[in-house]
C-alpha positions in Angstrom: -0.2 -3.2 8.0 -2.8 -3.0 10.5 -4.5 0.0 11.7 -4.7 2.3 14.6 -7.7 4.9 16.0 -8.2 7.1 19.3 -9.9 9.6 20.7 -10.2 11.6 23.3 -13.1 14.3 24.5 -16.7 14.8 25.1 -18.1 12.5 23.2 -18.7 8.7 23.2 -15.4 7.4 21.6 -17.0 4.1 20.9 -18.7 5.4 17.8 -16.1 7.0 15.9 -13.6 4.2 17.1 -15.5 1.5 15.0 -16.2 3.4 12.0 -12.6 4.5 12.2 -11.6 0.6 11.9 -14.1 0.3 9.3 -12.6 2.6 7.4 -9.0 1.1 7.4 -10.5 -2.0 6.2 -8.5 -1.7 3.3 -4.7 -2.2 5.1 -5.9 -5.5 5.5 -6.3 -7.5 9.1 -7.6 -10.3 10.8 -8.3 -9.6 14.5 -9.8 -6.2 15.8 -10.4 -4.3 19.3 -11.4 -1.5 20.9 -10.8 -0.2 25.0 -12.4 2.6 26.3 -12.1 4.8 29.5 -14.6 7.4 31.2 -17.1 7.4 33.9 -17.1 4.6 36.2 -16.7 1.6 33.9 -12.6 1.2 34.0 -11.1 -0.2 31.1 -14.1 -1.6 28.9 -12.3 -4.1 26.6 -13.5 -6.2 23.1 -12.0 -7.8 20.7 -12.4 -10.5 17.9 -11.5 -12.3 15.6 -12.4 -11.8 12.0 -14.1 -8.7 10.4 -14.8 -5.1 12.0 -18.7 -6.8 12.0 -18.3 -9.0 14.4 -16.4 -6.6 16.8 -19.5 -4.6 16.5 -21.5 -7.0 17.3 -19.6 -7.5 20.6 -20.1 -4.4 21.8 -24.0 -4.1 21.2 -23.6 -6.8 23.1 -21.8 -5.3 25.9 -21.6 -1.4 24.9 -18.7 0.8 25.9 -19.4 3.9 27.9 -16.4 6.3 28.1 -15.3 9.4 26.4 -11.7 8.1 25.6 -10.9 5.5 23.5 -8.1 3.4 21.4 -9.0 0.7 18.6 -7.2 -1.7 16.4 -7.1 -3.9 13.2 -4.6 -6.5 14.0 -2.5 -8.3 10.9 -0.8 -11.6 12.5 3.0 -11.4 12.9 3.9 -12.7 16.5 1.4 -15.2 17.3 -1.6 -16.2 15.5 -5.0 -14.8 14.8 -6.6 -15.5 18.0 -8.7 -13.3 20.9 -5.9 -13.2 23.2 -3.0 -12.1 20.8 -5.7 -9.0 19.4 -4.8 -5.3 20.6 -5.6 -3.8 22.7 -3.3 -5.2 25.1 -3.1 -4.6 29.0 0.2 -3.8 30.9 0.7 -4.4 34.6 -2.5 -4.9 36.4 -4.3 -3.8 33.7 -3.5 0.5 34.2 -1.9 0.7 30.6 -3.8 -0.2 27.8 -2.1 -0.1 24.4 -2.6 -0.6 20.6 0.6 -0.9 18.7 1.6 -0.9 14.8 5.0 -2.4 13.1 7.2 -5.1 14.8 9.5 -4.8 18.5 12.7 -6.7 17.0 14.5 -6.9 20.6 10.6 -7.8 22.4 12.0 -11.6 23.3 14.4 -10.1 25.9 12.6 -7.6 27.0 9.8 -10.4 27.8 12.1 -12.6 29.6 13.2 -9.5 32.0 9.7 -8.6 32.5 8.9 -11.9 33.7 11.6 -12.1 36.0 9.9 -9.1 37.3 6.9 -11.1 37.8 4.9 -9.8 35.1 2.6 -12.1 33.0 2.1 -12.3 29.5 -1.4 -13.3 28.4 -0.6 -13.0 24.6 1.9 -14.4 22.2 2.4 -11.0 20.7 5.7 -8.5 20.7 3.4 -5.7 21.2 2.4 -7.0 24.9 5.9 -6.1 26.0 5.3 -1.9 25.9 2.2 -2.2 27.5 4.3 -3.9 30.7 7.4 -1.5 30.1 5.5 1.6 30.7 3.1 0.1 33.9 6.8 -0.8 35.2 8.5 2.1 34.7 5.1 4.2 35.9 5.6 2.5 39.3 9.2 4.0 39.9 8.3 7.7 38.5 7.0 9.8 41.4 4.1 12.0 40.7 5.1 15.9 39.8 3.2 18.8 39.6 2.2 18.5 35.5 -0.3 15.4 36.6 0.6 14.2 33.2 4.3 14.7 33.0 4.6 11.3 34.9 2.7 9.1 32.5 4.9 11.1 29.5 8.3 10.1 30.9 6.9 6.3 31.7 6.1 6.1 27.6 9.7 8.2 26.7 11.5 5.8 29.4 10.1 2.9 27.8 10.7 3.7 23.5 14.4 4.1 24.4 14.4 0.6 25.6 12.6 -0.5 22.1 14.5 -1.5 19.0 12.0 -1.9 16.3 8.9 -0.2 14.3 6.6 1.4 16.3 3.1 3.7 15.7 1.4 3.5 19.5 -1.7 4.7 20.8 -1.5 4.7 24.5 -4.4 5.2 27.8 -3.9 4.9 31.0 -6.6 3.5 33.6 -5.8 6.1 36.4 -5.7 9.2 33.5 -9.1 8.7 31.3 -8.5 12.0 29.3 -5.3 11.6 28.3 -4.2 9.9 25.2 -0.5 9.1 24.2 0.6 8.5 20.6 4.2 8.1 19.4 5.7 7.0 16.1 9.0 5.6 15.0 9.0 3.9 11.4 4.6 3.6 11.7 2.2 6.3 10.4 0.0 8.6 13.0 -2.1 11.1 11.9 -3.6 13.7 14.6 -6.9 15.1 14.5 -7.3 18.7 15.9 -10.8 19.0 17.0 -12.6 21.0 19.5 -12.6 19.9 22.6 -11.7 16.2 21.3 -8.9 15.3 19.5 -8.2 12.0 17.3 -5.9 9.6 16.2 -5.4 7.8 13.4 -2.8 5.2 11.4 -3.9 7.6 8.2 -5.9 10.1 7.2 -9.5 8.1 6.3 -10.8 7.8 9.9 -10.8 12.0 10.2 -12.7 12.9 7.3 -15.6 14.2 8.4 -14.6 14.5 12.0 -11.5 17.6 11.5 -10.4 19.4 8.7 -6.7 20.2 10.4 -4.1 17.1 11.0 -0.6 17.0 12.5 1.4 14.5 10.8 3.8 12.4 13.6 7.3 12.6 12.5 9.6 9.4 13.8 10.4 9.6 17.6 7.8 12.2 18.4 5.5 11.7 21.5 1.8 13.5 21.3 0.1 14.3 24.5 -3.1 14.5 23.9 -6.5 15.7 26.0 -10.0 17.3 25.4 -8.3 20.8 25.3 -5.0 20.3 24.4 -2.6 18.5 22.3 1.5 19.4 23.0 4.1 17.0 20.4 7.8 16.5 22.0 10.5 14.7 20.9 11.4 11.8 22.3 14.7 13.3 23.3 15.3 16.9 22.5 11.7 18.7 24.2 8.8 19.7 23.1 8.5 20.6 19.3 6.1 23.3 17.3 3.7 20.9 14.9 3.2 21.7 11.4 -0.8 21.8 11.5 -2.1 21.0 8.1 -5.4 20.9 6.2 -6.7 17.7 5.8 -7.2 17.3 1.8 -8.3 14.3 1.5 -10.8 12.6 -0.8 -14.0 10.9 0.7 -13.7 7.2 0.8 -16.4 5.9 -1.6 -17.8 2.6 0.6 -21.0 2.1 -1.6 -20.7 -0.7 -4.1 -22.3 1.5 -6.8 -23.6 -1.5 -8.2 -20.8 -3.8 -8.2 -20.4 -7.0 -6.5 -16.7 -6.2 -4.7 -14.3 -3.0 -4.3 -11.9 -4.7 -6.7 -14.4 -4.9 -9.5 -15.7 -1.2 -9.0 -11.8 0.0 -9.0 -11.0 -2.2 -12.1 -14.1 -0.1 -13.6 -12.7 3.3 -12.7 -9.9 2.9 -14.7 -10.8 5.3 -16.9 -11.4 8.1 -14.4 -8.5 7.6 -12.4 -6.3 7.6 -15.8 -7.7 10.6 -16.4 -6.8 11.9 -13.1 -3.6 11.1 -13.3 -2.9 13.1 -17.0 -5.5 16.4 -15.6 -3.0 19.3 -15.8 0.1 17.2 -17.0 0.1 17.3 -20.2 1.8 20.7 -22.2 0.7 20.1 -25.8 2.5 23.6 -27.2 5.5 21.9 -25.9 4.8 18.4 -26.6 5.7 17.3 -23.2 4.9 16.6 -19.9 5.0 19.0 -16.7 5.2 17.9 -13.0 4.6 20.5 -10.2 6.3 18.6 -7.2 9.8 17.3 -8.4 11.4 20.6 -6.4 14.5 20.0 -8.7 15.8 22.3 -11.5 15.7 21.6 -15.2 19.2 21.7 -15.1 19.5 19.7 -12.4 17.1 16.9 -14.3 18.8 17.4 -17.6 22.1 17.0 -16.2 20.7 13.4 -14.7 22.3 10.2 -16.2 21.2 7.3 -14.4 17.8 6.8 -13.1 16.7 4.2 -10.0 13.9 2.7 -9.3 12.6 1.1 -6.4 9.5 -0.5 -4.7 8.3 -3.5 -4.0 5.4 -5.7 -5.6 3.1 -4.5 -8.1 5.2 -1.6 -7.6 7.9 -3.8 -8.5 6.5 -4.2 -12.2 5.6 -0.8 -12.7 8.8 0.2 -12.2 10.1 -2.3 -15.2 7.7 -1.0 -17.7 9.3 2.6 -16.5 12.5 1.3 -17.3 11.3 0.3 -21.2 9.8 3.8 -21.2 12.6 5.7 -19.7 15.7 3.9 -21.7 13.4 4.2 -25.2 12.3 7.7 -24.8 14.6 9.4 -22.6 17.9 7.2 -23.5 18.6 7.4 -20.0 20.0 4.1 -18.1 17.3 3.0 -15.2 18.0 0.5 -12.9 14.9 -1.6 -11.3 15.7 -2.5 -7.6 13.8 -4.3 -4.6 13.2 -1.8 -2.5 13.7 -5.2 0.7 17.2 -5.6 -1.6 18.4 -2.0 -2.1 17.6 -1.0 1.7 20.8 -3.4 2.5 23.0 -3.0 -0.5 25.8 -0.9 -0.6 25.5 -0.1 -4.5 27.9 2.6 -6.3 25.9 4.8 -7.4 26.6 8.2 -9.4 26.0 11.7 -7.7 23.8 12.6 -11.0 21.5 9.3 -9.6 17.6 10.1 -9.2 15.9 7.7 -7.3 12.0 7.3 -7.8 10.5 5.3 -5.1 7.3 3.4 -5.6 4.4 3.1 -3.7 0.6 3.1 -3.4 0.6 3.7 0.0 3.6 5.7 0.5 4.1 3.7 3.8 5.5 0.7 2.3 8.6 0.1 4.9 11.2 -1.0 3.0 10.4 1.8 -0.1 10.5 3.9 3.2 13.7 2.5 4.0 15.6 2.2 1.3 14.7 6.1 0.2 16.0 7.1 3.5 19.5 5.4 2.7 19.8 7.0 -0.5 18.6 10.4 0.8 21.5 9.8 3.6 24.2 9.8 0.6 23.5 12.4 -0.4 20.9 11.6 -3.3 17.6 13.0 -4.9 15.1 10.8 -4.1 11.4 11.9 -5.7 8.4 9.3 -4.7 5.3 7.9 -7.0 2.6 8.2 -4.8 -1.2 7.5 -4.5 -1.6 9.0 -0.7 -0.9 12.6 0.7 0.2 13.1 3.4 1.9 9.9 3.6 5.5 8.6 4.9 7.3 8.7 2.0 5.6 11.7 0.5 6.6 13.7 3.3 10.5 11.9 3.2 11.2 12.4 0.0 12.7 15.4 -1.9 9.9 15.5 -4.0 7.2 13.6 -5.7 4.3 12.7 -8.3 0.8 12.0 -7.1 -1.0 9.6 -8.7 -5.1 10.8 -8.0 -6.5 7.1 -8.3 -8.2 7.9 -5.7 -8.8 5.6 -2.6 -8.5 2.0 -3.6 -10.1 -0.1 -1.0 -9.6 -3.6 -2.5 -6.0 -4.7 -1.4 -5.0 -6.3 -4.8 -4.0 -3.0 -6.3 -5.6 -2.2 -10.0 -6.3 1.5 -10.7 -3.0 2.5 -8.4 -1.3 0.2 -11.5 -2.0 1.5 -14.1 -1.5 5.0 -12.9 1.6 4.4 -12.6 1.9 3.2 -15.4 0.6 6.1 -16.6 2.8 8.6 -14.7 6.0 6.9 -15.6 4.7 7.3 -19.2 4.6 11.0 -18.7 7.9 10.9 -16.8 9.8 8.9 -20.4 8.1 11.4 -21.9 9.2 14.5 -20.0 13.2 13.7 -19.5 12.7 12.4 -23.1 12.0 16.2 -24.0 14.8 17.5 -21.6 16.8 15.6 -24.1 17.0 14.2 -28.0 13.3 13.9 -28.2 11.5 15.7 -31.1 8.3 18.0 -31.0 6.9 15.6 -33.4 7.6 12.7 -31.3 6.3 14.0 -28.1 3.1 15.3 -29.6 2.6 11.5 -31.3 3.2 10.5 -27.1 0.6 12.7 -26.1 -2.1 11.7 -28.5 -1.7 8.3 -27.3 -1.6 8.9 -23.8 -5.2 11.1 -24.4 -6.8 8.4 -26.1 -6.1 5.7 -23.1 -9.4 6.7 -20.8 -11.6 5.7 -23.7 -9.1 2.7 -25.2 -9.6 1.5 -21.4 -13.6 1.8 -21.7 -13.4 -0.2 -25.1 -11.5 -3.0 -23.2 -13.8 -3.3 -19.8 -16.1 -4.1 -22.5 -14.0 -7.6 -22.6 -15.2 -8.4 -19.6 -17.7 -11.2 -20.4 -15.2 -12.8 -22.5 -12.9 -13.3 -19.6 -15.6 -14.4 -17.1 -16.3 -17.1 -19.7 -12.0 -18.0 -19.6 -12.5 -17.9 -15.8 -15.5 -20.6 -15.6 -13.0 -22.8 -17.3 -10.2 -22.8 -16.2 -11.2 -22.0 -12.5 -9.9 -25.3 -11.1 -6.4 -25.3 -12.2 -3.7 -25.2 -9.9 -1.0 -24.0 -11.7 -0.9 -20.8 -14.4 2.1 -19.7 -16.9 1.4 -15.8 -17.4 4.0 -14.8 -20.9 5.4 -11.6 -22.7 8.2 -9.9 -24.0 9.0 -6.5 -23.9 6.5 -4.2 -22.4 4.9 -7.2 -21.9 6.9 -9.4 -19.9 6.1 -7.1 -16.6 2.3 -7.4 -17.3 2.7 -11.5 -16.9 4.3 -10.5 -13.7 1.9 -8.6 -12.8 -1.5 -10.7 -14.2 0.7 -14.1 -12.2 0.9 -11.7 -8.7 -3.1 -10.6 -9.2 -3.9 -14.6 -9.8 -1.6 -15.5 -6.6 -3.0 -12.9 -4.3 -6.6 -13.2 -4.6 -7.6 -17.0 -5.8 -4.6 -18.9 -4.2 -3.3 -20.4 -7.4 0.3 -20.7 -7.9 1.2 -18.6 -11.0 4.6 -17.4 -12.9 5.5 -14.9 -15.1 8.4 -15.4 -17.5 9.4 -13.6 -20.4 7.8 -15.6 -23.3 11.3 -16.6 -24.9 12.4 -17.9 -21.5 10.1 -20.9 -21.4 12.6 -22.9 -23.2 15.0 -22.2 -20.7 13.6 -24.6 -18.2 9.8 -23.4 -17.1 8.4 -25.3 -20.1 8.9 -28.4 -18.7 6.1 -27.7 -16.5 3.8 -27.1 -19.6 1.2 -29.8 -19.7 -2.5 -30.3 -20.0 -3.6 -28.9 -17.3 -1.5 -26.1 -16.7 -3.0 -22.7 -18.9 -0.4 -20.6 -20.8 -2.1 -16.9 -20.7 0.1 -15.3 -23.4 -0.1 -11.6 -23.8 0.1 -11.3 -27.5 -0.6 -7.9 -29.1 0.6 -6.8 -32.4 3.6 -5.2 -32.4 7.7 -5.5 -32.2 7.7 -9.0 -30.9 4.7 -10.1 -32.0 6.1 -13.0 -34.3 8.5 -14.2 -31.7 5.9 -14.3 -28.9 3.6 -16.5 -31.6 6.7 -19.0 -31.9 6.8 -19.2 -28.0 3.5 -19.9 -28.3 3.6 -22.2 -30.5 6.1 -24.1 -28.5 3.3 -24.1 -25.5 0.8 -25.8 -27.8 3.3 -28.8 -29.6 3.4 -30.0 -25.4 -0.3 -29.7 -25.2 -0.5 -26.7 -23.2 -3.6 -24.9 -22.7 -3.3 -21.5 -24.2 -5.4 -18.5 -23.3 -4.2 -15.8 -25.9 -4.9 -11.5 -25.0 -4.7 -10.4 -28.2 -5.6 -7.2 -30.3 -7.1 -8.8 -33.7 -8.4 -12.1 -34.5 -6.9 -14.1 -37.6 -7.0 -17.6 -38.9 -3.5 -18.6 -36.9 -4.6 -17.1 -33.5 -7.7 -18.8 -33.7 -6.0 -22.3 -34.8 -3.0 -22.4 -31.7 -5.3 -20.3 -28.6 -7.9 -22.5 -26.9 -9.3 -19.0 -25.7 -8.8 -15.3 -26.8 -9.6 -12.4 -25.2 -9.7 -9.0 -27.1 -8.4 -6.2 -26.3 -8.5 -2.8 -28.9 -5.1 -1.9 -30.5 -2.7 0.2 -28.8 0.6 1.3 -29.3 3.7 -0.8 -27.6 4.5 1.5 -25.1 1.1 1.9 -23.5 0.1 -1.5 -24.0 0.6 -2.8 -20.8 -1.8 -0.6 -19.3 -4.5 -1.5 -22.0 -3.3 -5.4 -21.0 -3.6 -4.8 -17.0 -7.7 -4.7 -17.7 -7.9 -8.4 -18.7 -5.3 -9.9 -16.4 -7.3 -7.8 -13.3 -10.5 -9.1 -14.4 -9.2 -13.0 -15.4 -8.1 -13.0 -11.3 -10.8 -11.4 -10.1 -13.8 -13.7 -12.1 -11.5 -17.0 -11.2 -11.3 -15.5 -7.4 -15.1 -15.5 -7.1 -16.0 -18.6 -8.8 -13.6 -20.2 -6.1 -15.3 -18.6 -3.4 -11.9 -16.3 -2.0 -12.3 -13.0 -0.3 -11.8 -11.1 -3.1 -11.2 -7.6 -1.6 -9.4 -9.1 1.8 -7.5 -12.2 0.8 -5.9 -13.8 3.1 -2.6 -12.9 4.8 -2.0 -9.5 3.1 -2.7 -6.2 3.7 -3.1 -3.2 1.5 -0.2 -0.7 3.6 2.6 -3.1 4.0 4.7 -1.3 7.1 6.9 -4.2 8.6 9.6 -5.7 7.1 
């Protein structure tokens, strides 16, 4: 969570600072700042609560004047969403200035020694505590002949006291053009410009500005001014960076036409599935092909358990992968919790892959719990939406998704890419394996035919408003499926919670006699997802169980006949698909039921409250 920006040159950092934060929007906040040094001004500092907008407004109010700069988005974890508890923070008399991602797990004795030292604390924050490490160490370090080496060893004297996540962006009163950053379980990016150089939690803040990043690795320091930028680590020396070209696609900030982000990315469906599939698919072998798994065929034939892990809506991708994967490929897949398999100690065979999954390929415990598997000696390969990102980097080897940015924090298009990538994936060890030519080709027709399946269901969207308008003052939603199915009410209950505020569970449908159905009453909606196919006739007599208690029933459905339209209250349509890709063609109306109902209520839509897109604490 949160985000992170600094520069350091020629130029007025205040500038690029702001529409750096505006550009991390999307990780989600509730408090930002901005400090900046140069000239005679000292430490100019503003911050605020609320959006990027009002921060701006601040400083037209009182504009910044220097040519170095830090800035941050701040998501609440250690003291509330106030003024005082925004970064940046100030240590000592107010020489070190500091903006700080992920969480200081040891900060409450750290603060208690640093009061005893007579320092005081003017936020409730854990991030308050490095500022005053490094002014106290900088008071016992003598000045050397490197006139930065002394403000170096302060920050590398200070992380070795810190147990915790850390991405830092560091200036110093006394030092205007210099700029520390340092990472240890927190994503910085570094921007090689000339004479200026930048900093960044990812990517989006440097288009435009570089073309040619450094990626910080974990417990490496970057010294940073005008003219040159040097990366040590923390404990071994200085260290040779692996410059990179930033590729990197625009953010899109215009609304195009829409009212929110999450409605334009619900609408781009079809692009980004085609994305996703553009080079991938082999029709003269009827499979799929993946450029970045870096493992041999051998090495993925000879593979006999699969494990999946992430957290959230990656969560339920990964159980629609394991329908696909166990069908097509016959391979056993295990779904784990990627917060739950970071501290488990599960056996696990050396012919284990372990897909980790992730929009933001920062996600800390994915991160994590990749990084213990990797330690025993496993393959871990990572479904991704960013470049460039943590656990892109981490892992052995990967699949990009090419959604493209998704500003909204809900996640839509990143879904069903995934979907759509662990579709090719059943598909591909499938054809390592027992599936036919025949079969694989009958796959891959499908699969092409979901951009345009996708258009004909957007087209549902007036349909759904009209649900929404009704049942917008409900407190309480059932989401219900089986099979490929079951995940989507998962999913469609998650969307509903995160951006109206309604509580909302998913069950498979034949568990509602299991206990759930005795919340089933008038005023709490059933939204079954009910397409033809394998379980079609038992998911009707779950549904029919719903309406004998008087249950509301909103039914996503394929076709229309006499019995749907005697038992639903509502139905949306949806076109035919077949099973295994119909939770992708079923995401569309549960994105677009939460969104409509989010709106009529009034919610933040793209930033609801309390989450963040780029989930980097525990």
């Amino acid at each position: 969570m949160c985000g992170i920006v600094g520069y350091v040159g020629a130029k007025e950092a205040c500038p690029f600072l702001l529409t750096g934060l505006q550009r991390l929007e999307y990780r989600g906040y509730d408090s930002a700042g901005i400090a900046t040094l140069g000239g005679n001004n000292g430490v100019q500092l503003s911050r605020a609560v609320g959006r990027i907008q009002r921060l701006s407004e601040a400083t037209q109010k009182n504009p910044h004047r220097g040519t170095s700069g830090i800035g941050h988005t701040r998501w609440a974890t250690h003291g509330p969403a106030t003024e005082e508890n925004a970064h940046p923070h100030l240590g000592g008399t107010g020489q070190v200035v500091i903006a700080h991602n992920g969480v200081i797990e040891n900060y409450d004795s750290l603060k208690e020694r640093l009061i005893d030292a007579g320092y005081h604390f003017a936020s409730a924050t854990d991030s308050e505590v490095v500022a005053h490490l490094i002014a106290d160490f900088l008071k016992k370090i003598p000045a050397g002949q490197d006139p930065n080496q002394r403000y170096v060893e302060a920050v590398r004297l200070t992380l070795a006291q810190l147990r915790g996540t850390y991405g830092l962006a560091i200036m110093f009163r006394d030092r205007p053009d210099l700029l520390i950053a340092a990472r240890c379980g927190s994503p910085l990016v570094l921007g090689i410009g000339r004479g200026e150089h930048f900093l960044a939690s990812d990517t989006s803040p440097l288009i435009g500005y570089t073309d040619r990043i450094i990626y910080l690795a974990d417990h490496q320091i970057a010294v940073l001014t005008p003219d040159t930028l040097q990366v040590h680590h923390r404990d071994q020396g200085r260290v040779r960076p692996d410059v990179q070209v930033l590729e990197s696609e625009t953010v899109d900030v215009a609304m195009n036409g829409f009212k929110h982000f999450m409605q334009k990315e619900i609408f781009e469906q079809p692009e980004s599935l085609t994305n996703a599939m553009r080079g991938r698919i082999d029709r003269e072998n009827a499979t799929a092909k993946f450029g970045g798994l870096n493992l041999t065929t051998q090495q993925l034939r000879s593979t006999n358990r699969i494990i999946l892990t992430g957290c959230g809506t990656s969560w339920h991708s990964a159980l629609v992968g394991e329908y696909l994967i166990e069908e097509l490929a016959r391979i056993p897949v295990e779904v784990e919790y990627a917060s739950e398999l970071r501290y488990r100690n599960p056996p696990v065979d050396p012919d284990t892959l372990i897909f980790g999954i992730t929009q933001s390929g920062e996600t800390a415990d994915t991160l994590a719990a990749l990084r213990e598997m990797k330690r025993k000696g496993h393959h871990t390969l990572a479904i991704c939406n960013v470049i460039g990102s943590s656990i892109a980097q981490e892992a052995d080897g990967g699949i990009y998704l090419h959604a493209g940015p998704e500003i909204g924090v809900a996640s839509t298009k990143a879904y069903t890419s995934q979907l759509l990538v662990l579709s090719m994936l059943a598909l591909y060890f499938g054809r390592l394996r027992h599936l036919s030519y025949e079969a694989g080709l009958r796959i891959i027709d499908q699969l092409e035919k979901l951009p345009n399946l996708i258009r004909q269901t957007l087209e549902c969207e007036q349909q759904v408003a009209d649900v929404a308008a009704k049942y917008s003052n409900a407190t309480n939603f059932l989401y219900l499926g089986r099979h490929y199915n079951f995940p989507s009410a998962l999913e469609g209950a998650l969307k509903l919670k995160e951006i109206s505020y309604i509580h909302a569970e998913g069950y498979p449908a034949a568990e509602m006699k299991h206990g759930p159905i005795a919340l089933v009453d008038e005023n709490t909606p059933s939204v079954f997802i009910v397409p033809r196919g394998t379980v079609f006739e038992k998911v009707m007599s779950n549904l029919q169980e719903v309406k004998a208690r008087r249950g509301p029933v909103i039914a996503i459905v394929d076709h229309r006949d006499e019995r749907i339209e005697k038992l639903a209250d509502d139905i949306i349509e949806i076109p035919p698909a077949e099973d295994f890709i119909q939770p992708i063609v079923a995401a569309i109306p549960l994105q677009l039921l939460a969104y409509h109902i989010a709106v009529l209520r009034g919610c933040d839509v793209d930033k609801p409250r309390n989450l963040a897109k780029s989930v980097t604490v525990e």
